[in-house]
VOGU-3710 file (C-alpha; in Angstrom, 3 decimals, decimal comma):
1> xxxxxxxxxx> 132,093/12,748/15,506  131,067/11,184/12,319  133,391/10,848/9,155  131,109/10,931/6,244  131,625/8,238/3,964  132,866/10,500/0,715  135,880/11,154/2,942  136,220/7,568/3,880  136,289/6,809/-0,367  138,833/9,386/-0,706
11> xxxxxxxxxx> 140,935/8,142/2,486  140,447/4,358/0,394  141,562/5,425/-2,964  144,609/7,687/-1,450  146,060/4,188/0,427  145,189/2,223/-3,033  147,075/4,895/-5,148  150,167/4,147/-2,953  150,501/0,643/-4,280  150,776/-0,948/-7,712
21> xxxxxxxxxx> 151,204/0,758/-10,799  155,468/0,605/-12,192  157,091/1,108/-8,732  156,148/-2,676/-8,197  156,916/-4,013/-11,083  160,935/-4,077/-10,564  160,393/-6,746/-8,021  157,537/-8,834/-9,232  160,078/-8,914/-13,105  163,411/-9,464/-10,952
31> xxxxxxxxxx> 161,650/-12,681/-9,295  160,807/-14,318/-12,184  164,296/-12,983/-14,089  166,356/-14,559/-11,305  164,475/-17,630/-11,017  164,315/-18,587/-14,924  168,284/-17,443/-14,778  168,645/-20,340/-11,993  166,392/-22,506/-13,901  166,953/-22,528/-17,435
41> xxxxxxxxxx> 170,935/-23,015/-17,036  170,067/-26,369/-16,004  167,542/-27,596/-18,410  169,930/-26,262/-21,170  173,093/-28,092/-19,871  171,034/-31,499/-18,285  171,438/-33,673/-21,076  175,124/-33,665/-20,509  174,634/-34,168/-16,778  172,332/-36,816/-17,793
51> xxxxxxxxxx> 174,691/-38,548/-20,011  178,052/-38,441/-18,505  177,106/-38,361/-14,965  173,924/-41,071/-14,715  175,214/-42,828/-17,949  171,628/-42,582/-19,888  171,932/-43,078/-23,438  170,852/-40,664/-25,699  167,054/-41,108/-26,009  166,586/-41,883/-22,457
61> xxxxxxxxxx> 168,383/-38,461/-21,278  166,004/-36,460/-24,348  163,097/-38,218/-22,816  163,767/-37,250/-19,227  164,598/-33,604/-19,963  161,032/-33,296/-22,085  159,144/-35,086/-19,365  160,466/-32,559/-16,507  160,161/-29,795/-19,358  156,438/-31,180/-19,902
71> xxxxxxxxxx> 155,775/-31,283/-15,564  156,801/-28,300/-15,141  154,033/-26,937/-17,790  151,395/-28,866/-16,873  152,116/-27,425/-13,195  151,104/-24,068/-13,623  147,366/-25,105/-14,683  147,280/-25,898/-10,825  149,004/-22,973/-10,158  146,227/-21,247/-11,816
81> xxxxxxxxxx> 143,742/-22,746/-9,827  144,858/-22,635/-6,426  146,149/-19,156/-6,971  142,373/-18,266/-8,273  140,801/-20,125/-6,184  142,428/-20,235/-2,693  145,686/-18,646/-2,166  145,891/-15,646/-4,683  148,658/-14,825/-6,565  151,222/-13,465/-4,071
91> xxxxxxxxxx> 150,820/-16,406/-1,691  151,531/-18,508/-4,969  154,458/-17,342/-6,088  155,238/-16,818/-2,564  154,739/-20,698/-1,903  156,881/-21,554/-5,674  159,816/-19,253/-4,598  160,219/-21,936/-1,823  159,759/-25,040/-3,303  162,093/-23,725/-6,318
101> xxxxxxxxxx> 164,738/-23,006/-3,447  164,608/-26,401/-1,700  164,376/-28,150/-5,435  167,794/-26,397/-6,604  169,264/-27,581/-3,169  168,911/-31,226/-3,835  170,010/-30,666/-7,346  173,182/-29,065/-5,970  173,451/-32,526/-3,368  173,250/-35,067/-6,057
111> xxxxxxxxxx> 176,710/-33,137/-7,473  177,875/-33,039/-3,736  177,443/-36,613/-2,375  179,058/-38,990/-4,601  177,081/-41,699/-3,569  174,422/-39,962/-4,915  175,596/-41,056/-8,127  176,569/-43,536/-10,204  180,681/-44,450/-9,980  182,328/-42,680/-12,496
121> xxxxxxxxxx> 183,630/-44,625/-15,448  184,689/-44,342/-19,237  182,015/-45,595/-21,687  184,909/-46,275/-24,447  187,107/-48,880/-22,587  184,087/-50,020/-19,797  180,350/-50,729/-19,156  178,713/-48,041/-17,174  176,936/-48,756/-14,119  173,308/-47,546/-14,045
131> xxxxxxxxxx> 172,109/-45,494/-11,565  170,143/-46,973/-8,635  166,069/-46,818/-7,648  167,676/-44,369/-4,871  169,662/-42,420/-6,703  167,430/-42,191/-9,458  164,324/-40,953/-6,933  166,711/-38,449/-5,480  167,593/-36,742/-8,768  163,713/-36,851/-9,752
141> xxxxxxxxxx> 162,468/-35,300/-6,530  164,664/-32,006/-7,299  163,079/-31,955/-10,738  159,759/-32,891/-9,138  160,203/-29,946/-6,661  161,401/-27,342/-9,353  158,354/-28,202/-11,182  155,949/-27,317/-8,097  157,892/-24,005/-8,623  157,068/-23,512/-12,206
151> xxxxxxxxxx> 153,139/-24,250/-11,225  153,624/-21,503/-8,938  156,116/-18,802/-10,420  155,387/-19,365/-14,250  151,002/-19,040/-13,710  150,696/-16,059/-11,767  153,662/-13,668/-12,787  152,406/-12,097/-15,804  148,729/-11,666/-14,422  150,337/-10,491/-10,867
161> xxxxxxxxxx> 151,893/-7,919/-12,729  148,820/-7,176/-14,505  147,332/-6,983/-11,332  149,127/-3,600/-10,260  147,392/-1,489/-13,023  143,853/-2,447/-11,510  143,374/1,218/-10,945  144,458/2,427/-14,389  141,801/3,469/-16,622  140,828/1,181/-19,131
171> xxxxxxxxxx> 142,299/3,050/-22,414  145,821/3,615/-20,667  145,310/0,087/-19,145  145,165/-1,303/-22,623  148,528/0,742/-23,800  150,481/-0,430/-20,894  149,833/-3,919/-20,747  150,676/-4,257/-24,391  154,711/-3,124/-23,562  154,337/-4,727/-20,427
181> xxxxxxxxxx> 153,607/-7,971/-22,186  156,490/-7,194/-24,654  159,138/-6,350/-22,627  158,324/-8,450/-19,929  158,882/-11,140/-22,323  161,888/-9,408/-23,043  163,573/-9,203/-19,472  163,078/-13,254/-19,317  164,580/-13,396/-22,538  167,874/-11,510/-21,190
191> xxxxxxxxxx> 167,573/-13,784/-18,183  167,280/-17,114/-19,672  170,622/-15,460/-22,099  172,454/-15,216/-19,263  171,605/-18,808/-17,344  172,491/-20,770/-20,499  176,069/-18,452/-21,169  177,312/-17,452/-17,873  175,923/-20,712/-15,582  176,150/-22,815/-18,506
201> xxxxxxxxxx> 180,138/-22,136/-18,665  180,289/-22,445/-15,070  179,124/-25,215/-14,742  181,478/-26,597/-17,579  184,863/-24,951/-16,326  184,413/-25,207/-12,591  182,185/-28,452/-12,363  178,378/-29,074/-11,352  179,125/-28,597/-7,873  180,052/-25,102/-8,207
211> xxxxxxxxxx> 177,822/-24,902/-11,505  174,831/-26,009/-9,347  175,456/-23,503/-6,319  174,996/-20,744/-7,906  171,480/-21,072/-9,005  170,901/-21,997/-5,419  172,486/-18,510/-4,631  170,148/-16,972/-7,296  167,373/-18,315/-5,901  167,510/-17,075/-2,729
221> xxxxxxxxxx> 168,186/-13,573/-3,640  164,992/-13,880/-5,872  162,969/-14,699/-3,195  164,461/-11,951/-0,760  163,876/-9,860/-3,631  159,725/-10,305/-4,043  159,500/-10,336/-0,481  160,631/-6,829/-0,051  158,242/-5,394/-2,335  155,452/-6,792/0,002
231> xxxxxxxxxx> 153,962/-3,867/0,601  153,941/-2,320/-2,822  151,581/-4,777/-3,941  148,343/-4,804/-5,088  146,772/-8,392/-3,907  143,960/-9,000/-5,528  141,890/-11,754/-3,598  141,303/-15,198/-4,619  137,956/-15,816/-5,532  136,460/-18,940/-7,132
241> xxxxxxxxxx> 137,388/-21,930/-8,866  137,208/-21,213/-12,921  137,402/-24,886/-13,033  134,871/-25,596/-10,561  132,594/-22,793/-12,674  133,545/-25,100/-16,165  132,470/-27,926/-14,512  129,140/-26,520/-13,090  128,196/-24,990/-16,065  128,520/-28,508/-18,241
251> xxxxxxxxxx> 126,628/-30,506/-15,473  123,728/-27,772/-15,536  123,403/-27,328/-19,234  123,347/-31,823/-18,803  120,384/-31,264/-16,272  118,785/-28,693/-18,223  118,844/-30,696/-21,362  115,161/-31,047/-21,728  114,514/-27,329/-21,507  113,828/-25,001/-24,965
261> xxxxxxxxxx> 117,111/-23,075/-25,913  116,312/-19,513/-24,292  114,808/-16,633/-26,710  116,331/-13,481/-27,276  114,914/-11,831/-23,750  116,799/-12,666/-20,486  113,690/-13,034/-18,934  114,412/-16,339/-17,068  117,929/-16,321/-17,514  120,059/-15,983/-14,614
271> xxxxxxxxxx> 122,893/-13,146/-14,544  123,650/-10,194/-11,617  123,187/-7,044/-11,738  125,952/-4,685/-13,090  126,990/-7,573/-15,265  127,507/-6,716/-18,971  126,342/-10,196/-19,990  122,800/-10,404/-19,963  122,632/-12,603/-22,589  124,716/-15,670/-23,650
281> xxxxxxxxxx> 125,699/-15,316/-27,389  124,616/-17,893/-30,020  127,764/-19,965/-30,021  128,063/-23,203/-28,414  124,477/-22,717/-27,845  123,603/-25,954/-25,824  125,590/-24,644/-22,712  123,481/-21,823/-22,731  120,517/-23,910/-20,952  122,840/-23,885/-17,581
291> xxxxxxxxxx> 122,102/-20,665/-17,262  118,200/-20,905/-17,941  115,805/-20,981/-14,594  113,383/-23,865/-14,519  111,184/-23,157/-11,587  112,009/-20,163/-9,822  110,608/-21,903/-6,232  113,150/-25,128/-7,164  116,324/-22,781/-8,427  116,684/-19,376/-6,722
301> xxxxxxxxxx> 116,197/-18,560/-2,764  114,239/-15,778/-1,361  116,743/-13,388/-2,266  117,483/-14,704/-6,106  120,508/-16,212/-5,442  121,142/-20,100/-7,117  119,598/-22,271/-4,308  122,252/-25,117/-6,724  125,069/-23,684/-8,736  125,305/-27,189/-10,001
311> xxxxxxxxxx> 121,692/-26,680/-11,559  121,663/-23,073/-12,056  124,650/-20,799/-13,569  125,023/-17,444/-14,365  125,710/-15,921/-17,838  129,084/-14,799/-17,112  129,973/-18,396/-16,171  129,172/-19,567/-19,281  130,238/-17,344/-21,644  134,021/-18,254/-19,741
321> xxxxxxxxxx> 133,579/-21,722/-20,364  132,383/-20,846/-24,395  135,495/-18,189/-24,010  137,882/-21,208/-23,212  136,658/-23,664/-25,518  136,348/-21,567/-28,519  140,378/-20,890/-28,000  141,060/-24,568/-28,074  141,721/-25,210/-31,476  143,881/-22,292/-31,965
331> xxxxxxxxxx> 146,110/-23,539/-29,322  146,330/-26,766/-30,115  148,096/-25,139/-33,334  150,796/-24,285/-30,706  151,541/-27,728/-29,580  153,669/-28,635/-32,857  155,185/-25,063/-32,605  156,384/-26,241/-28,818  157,939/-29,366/-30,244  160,176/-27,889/-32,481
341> xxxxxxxxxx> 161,265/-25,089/-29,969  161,956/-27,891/-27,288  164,310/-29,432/-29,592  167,520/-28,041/-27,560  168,437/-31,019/-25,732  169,616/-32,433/-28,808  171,499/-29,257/-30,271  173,282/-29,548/-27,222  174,839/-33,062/-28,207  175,159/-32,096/-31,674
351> xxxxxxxxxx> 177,295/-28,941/-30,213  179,732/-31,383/-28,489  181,077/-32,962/-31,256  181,455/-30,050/-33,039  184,496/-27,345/-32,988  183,236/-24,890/-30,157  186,125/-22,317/-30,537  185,355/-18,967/-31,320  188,380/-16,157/-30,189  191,369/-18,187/-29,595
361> xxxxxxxxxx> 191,516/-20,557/-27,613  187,790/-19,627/-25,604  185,032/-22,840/-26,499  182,134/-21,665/-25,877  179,680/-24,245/-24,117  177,883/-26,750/-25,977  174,576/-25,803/-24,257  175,432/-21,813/-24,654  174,969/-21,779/-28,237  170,978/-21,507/-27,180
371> xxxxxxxxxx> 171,653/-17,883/-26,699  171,589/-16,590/-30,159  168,219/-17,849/-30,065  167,528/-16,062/-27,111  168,880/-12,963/-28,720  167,074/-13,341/-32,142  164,014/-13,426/-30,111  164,641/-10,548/-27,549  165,792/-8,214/-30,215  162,758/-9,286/-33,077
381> xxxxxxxxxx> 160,376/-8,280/-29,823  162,153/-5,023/-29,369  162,234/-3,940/-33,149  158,534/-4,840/-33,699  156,877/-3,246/-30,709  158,777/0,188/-31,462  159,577/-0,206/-35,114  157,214/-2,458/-36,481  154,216/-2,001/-34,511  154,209/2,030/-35,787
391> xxxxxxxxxx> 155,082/1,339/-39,483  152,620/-1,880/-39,573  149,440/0,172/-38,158  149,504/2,505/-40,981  148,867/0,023/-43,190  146,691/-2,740/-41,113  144,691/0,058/-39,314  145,393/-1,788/-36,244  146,819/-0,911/-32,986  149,105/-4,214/-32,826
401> xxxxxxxxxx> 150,498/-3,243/-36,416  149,641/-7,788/-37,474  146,797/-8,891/-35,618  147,617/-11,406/-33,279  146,034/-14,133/-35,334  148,864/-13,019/-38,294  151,866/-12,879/-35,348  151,036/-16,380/-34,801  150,654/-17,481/-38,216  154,076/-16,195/-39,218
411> xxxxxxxxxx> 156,011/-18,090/-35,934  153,894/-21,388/-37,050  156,027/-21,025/-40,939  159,540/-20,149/-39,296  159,000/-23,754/-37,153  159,131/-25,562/-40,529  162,168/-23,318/-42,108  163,628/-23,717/-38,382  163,685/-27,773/-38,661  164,750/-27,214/-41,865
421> xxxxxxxxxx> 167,305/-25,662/-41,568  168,514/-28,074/-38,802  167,930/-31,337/-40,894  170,576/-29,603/-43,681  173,297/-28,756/-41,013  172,986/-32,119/-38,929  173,328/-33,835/-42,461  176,697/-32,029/-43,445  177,745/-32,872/-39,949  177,374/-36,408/-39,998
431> xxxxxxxxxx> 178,631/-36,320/-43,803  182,068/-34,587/-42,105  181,880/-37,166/-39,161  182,066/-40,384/-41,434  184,450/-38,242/-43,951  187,251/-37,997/-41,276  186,834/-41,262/-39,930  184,390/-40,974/-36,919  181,612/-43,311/-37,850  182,602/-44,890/-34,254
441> xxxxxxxxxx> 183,672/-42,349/-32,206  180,565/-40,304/-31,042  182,993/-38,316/-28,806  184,990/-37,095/-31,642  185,500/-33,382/-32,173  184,808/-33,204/-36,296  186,285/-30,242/-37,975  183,279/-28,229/-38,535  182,328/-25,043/-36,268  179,671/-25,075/-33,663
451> xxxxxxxxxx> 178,522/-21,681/-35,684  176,192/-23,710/-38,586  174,067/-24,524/-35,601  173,502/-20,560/-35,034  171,132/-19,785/-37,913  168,753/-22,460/-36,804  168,838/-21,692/-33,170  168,562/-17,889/-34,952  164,873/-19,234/-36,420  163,613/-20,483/-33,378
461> xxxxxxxxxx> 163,988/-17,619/-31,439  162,063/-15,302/-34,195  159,533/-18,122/-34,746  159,376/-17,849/-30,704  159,050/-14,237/-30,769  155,990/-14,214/-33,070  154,278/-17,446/-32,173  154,839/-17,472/-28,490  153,716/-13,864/-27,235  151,366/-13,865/-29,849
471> xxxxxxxxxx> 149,844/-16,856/-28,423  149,879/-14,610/-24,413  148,041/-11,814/-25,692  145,786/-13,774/-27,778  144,483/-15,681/-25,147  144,748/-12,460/-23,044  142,923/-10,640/-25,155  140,051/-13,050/-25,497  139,170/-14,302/-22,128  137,037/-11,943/-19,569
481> xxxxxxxxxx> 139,807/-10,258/-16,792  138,608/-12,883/-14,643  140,461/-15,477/-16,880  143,617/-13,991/-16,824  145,727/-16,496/-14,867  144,297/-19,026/-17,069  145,307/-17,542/-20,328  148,486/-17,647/-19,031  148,173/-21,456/-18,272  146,918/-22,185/-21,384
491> xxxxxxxxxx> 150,280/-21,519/-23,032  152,459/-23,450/-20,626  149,964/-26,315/-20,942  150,535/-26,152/-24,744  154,158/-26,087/-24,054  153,732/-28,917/-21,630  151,870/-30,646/-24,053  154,433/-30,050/-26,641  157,165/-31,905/-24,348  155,198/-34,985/-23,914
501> xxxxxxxxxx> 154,688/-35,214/-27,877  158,392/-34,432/-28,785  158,795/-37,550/-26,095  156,387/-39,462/-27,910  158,458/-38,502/-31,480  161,621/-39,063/-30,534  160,747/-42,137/-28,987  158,324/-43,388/-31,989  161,095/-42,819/-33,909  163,503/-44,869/-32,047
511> xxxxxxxxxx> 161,355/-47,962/-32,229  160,409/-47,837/-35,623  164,152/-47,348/-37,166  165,601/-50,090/-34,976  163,768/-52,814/-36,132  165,273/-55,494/-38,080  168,692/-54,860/-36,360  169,184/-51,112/-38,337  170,626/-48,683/-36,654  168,410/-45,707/-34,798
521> xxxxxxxxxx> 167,917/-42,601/-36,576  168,152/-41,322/-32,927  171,315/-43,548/-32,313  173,455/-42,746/-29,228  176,204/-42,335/-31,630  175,472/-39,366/-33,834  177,627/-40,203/-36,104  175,888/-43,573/-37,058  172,759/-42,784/-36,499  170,180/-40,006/-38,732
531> xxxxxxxxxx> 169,165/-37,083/-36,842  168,791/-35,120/-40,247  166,178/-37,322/-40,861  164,455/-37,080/-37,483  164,303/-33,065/-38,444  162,674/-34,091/-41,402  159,882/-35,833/-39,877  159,480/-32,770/-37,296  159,576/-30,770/-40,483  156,950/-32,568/-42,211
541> xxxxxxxxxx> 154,215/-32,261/-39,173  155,449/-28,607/-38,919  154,477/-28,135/-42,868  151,288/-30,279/-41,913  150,722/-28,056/-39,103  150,827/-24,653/-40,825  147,530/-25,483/-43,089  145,852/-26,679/-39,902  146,201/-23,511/-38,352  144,831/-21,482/-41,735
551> xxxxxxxxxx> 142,396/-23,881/-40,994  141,753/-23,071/-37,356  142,142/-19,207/-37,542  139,689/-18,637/-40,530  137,457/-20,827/-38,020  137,563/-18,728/-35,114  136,444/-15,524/-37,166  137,245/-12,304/-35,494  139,441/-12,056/-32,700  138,082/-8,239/-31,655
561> xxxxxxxxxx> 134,587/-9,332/-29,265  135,874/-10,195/-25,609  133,822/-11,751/-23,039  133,966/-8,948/-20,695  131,749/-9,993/-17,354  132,363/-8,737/-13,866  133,327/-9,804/-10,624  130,126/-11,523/-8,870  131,028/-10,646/-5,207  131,058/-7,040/-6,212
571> xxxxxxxxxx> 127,437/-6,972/-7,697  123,803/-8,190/-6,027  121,934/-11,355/-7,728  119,255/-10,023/-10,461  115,720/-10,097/-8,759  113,533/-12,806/-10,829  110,324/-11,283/-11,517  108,049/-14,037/-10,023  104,209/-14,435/-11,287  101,642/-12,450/-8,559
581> xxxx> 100,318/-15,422/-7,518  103,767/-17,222/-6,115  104,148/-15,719/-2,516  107,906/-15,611/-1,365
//
């Protein structure tokens, strides 16, 4: 008996409508809430680790902390790929869950093992041993590993989740993913709250052994938790290398440099069928010979397909790579913005020489007072997409109440009154410090409250709110749906990016102020050295910054055309119309 194939659609579509859609989302958002809660208590409270446990001086332990910061955002560019390209995003995060588990683990060993460590000792009355090649590689190979998990987690995520509205029409598509964004941004900030209050302050009261654990325990009840929504899924397949396609489409247009720039017919152009990009715009208009045909006998086979797609691209290939590179400028605005946010490390050891008490006798942790920046941020997300967004449209006549160009604008300006702010707090701190007698004694408690530090952290978090989704949907919004793993690469490689320069800074800085036997700006003792003037500098190339984004964003021009190209396995190869007298 034959089953005719409109029953066999309907059959299709009734198993697809089972999976996806918001019944998956609980568990794709709880992986990545548990694992930044297991995560981000340590990066908050490592300097300390760093310091009193491995004896690094102050500059050393800042420079470690932004080079694992910076790893572990240059790792999710291969994330992209592999998940893209090979694995798809499931197996990815899948694959990241793991390595994040077995990262944590040796964390947690370095605290367990004392020979793991240096011997413990007191700077003030002896000279601290350094930590061995062995001990050194041990501790790095848990960062190293955690970072593998960021590649894998942090890329695919936010486009997984994206993933499960595949089947949502394109107009309700749009409205989703625009809270989806928001508060998915949201429930990480809440998680990344909690890891630097509640494992921060465990890991201060009961020790790093216990304070280490629990992550570990996290962990593993993240990864039990994206497991069981296995079959809610929807796994969309990996299909080809974006990077591969970038690279083929700037060796063609190289081997098709001595061809005429193509008219405006796409006769002799090669595209597919179904695609919506016939034609490759004006811009960037060199790369547009990759997708020109030469000789049809030379380029295309028998059935029109690229005989070379190192010679021969389509249109939709290039218009990603002209998608991608038009974006660059624009976020390299965000790598300055990712410098001052990464700045926490040395909050933290401002915070511990400061009075930490806040009801009675409770201190809160030195590396907890990141949380109010956490909150600024979560709550500024929460009032504009259902306050602002409504009250903004009426007036912009756009959906998004600011455009996204204007969101990231604004979080650019707050960086500068952020560092500010800092510079003025960190300079009545050291005042105090040298006032009460403490020009020697980093250690010392001075008698000013941990609470100036709050309206600064307070800054970030807004500037954070507006720069840093902003910068998400922008990139979202602008690449073809077959980018979308890579717009959400782009920002972490900004934010990598970021880490390596606030390295760079801090260390430039250190170099510079030293000479002649003057004391570092950056000094291991707070008290002697001039971290109010470090702010400044960051400050300065924050102010220096802002007018190179104005720059870049009146550049760009309108941020409302998309590249929007289509999936080549799912459509045939156009037919070239070859002259009568060439026999196939």
């Amino acid at each position: 008996m034959e089953i005719s194939s409109e029953k066999i659609m309907k059959s299709t579509q009734k198993v697809a409508s089972k999976k996806g859609g918001l019944r998956s989302l609980p568990f794709i958002i709880a992986n990545e809430t548990f694992e930044k809660v297991a995560s981000f208590g340590l990066i908050s409270n490592m300097i300390l680790y760093l310091v009193n446990k491995y004896h690094m001086d102050n500059v050393t332990g800042v420079s470690v902390v932004f080079m694992w910061s910076a790893v572990s955002h240059f790792t999710p560019i291969i994330g992209a790929f592999l998940s893209d390209s090979y694995l798809g995003r499931f197996r990815t995060i899948a694959y990241g869950t793991v390595f994040s588990l077995l990262g944590l683990t040796l964390l947690w060993l370095t605290s367990v093992i004392p020979q793991a460590r240096p011997p413990q000792c007191d700077p003030q009355k002896e000279k601290c041993l350094s930590p061995t090649s062995a001990q050194l590689g041990l501790l790095l190979s848990s960062f190293a590993l955690m970072s593998i998990e960021a590649g894998g987690i942090r890329a695919c995520s936010l486009a997984f989740g994206a993933d499960q509205f595949n089947e949502t029409d394109n107009l309700k598509k749009e409205k989703i993913l625009h809270s989806f964004f928001n508060w998915y941004y949201v429930s990480i900030g809440i998680s990344i709250m909690l890891s630097v209050t509640v494992i921060v302050y465990i890991q201060d009261v009961a020790g790093w052994v216990v304070g280490f654990a629990v992550p570990v325990g996290l962990m593993l009840f993240s990864a039990v938790t994206f497991l069981l929504g296995t079959c809610l899924y929807i796994k969309v397949k990996a299909n080809k290398s974006l990077f591969t396609g970038f690279a083929q489409v700037t060796v063609a247009a190289w081997k098709n440099k001595h061809l005429d720039l193509p008219s405006k017919i796409s006769d002799g152009l090669y595209y597919h069928m179904g695609s919506n990009l016939t034609m490759p715009t004006d811009k960037i208009r060199y790369l547009n010979k990759a997708c020109m045909i030469g000789n049809p006998l030379k380029d295309l086979d028998s059935n029109g397909m690229a005989l070379d797609p190192w010679s021969l691209c389509t249109t939709t290939q290039v218009e990603e790579l002209k998608a991608l590179l038009k974006v660059i400028f624009i976020w390299s605005t965000g790598i300055m913005v990712a410098v001052t946010l990464n700045q926490q490390p040395i909050s933290v050891l401002q915070a511990s020489t400061m009075d930490r008490h806040i009801i009675n006798k409770f201190k809160i942790p030195a590396a907890s007072l990141g949380v109010f920046g956490i909150l600024s941020m979560s709550a500024m997300v929460a009032i504009y997409d259902m306050v602002g967004v409504p009250l903004l449209s009426k007036f912009t006549k756009s959906r998004r109440g600011f455009s996204l160009k204007v969101r990231m604008g604004i979080g650019v300006a707050l960086t500068c009154v952020a560092t500010a702010v800092s510079a003025v707090v960190e300079r009545k701190r050291r005042s105090t410090a040298i006032r009460e007698g403490f020009s020697n004694d980093p250690r010392a408690v001075v008698n000013m409250s941990a609470m100036w530090l709050v309206p600064q952290n307070c800054l970030h978090g807004i500037a954070e709110a507006f720069n840093a989704i902003g910068q998400i949907e922008f990139y979202y919004s602008q690449f073809p749906k077959s980018m979308s793993s890579i717009a959400v690469a782009l920002f972490s490689l900004g934010m990598g990016v970021g880490n390596l320069i606030a390295s760079l800074i801090v260390n430039v800085v250190d170099d510079v102020t030293k000479r002649g036997g003057n004391v570092s700006w950056v000094s291991k003792n707070l008290n002697m050295g001039h971290y109010d003037y470090y702010y400044w500098v960051l400050t300065f190339l924050g102010v220096v910054n802002v007018f190179y984004y104005i720059l870049c964003s009146w550049a760009y021009g309108s941020e409302d055309d998309r590249v929007e190209g289509v999936k080549e396995e799912d459509v045939v190869p156009k037919s070239y119309n070859y002259p009568p007298d060439i026999s196939i």
